[in-house]
C-alpha positions as CSV (number, residue, x, y, z in Angstrom):
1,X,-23.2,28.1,-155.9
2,X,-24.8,31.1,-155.0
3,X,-23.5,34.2,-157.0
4,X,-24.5,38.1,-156.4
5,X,-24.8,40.7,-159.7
6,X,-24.5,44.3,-158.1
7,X,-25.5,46.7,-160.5
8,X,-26.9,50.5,-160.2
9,X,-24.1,52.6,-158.8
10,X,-23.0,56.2,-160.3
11,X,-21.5,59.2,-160.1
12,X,-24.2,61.8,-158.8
13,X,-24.0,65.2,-156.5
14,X,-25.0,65.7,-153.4
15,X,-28.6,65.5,-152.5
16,X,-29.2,63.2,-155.3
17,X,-30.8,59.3,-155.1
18,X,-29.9,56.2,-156.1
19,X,-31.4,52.4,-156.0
20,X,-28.7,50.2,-157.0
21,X,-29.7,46.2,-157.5
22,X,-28.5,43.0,-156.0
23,X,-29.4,39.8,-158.4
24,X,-29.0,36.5,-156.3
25,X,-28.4,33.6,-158.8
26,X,-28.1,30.3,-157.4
27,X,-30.6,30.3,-154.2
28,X,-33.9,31.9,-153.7
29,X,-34.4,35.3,-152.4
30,X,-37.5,33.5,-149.9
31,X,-37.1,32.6,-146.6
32,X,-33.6,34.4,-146.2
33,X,-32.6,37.2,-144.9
34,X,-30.4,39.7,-146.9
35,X,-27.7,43.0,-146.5
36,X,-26.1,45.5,-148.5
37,X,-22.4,46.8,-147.4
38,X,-20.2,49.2,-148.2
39,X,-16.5,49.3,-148.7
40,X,-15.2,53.1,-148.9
41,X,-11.3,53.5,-149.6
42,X,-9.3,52.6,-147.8
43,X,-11.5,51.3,-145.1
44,X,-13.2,48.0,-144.0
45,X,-16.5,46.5,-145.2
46,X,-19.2,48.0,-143.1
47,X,-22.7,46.7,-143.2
48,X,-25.8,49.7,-144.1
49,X,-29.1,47.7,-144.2
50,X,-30.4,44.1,-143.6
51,X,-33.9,42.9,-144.1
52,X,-35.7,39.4,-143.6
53,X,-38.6,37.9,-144.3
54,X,-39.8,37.6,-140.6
55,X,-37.8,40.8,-139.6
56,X,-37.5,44.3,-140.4
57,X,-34.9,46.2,-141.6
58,X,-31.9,47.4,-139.8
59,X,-30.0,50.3,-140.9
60,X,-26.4,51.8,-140.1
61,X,-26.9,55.3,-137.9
62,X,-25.2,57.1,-141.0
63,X,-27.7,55.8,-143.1
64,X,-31.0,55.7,-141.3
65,X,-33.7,57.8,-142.5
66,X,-32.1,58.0,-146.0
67,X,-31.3,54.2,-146.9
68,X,-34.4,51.5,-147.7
69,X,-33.6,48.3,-148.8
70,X,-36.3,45.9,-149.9
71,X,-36.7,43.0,-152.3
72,X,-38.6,41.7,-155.5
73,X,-38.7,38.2,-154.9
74,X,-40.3,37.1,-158.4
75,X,-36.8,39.3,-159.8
76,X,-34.8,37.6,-156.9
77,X,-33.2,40.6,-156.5
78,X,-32.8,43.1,-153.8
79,X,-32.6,46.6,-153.8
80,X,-31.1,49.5,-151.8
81,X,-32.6,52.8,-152.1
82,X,-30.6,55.6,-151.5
83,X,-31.6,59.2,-150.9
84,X,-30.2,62.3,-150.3
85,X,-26.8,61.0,-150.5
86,X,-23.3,62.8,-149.0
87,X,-20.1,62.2,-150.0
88,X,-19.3,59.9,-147.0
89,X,-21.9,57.6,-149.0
90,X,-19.2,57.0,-151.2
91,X,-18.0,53.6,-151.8
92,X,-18.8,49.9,-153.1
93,X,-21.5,48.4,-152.3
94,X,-22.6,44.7,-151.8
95,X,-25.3,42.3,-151.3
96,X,-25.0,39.1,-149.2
97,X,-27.0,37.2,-147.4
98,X,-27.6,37.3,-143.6
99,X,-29.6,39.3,-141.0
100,X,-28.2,42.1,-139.2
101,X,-27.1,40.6,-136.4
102,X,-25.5,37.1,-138.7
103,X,-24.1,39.4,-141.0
104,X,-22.7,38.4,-144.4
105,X,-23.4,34.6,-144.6
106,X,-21.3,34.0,-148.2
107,X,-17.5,34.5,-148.2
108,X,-17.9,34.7,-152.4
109,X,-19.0,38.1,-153.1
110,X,-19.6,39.6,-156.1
111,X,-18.3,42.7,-158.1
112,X,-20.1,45.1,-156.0
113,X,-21.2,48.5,-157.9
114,X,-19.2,51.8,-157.1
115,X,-21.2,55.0,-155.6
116,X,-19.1,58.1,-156.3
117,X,-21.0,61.4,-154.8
118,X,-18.8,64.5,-155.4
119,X,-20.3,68.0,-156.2
């Protein structure tokens, strides 16, 4: 059973960065493609980046240019780096697995880990 540990998320102002972490126990991180979503309140989940292995990334318009996500496959974890951040960055975030246009492959999510950005 494949399980995802989000991890990483803060308060922080404006302008400020983040990299929150996505461990994936249960399946290797090779050979798959993986995305990060966010869930703001209120609103529905909403995918922000997906990478591959044989792919690049793909990022949501509010995102590009700010967001990178990439992957440490010995650590089997993926990562989401997150710069200059506004406060419509705000939200839960989640790893899953699944290319952009596949989207989440897993119905089991995990905890996700909460992004507040407030000045």
């Amino acid at each position: 059973q494949v399980h995802f540990m989000e991890s990483g998320g803060a308060s922080v102002e404006p302008g400020a960065s983040l990299t929150p972490s996505c461990t994936i126990t249960g399946r290797s991180v090779r050979g798959a493609a993986w995305g990060w979503y966010r869930q703001g309140e209120g609103q529905a989940r909403e995918t922000v980046a997906a990478e591959g292995n044989l792919w690049g990334a793909s990022y949501a318009a509010s995102v590009e240019g700010r967001f990178s996500i990439f992957r440490d496959n010995s650590a089997n974890t993926v990562f989401l780096k997150m710069d200059n951040l506004t406060e419509k960055d705000t939200g839960r975030y989640y790893c899953n697995m699944g290319s952009w246009g596949d989207g989440p492959i897993y119905a089991s999510w995990g905890q996700g880990t909460y992004v507040t950005v407030s000045s």
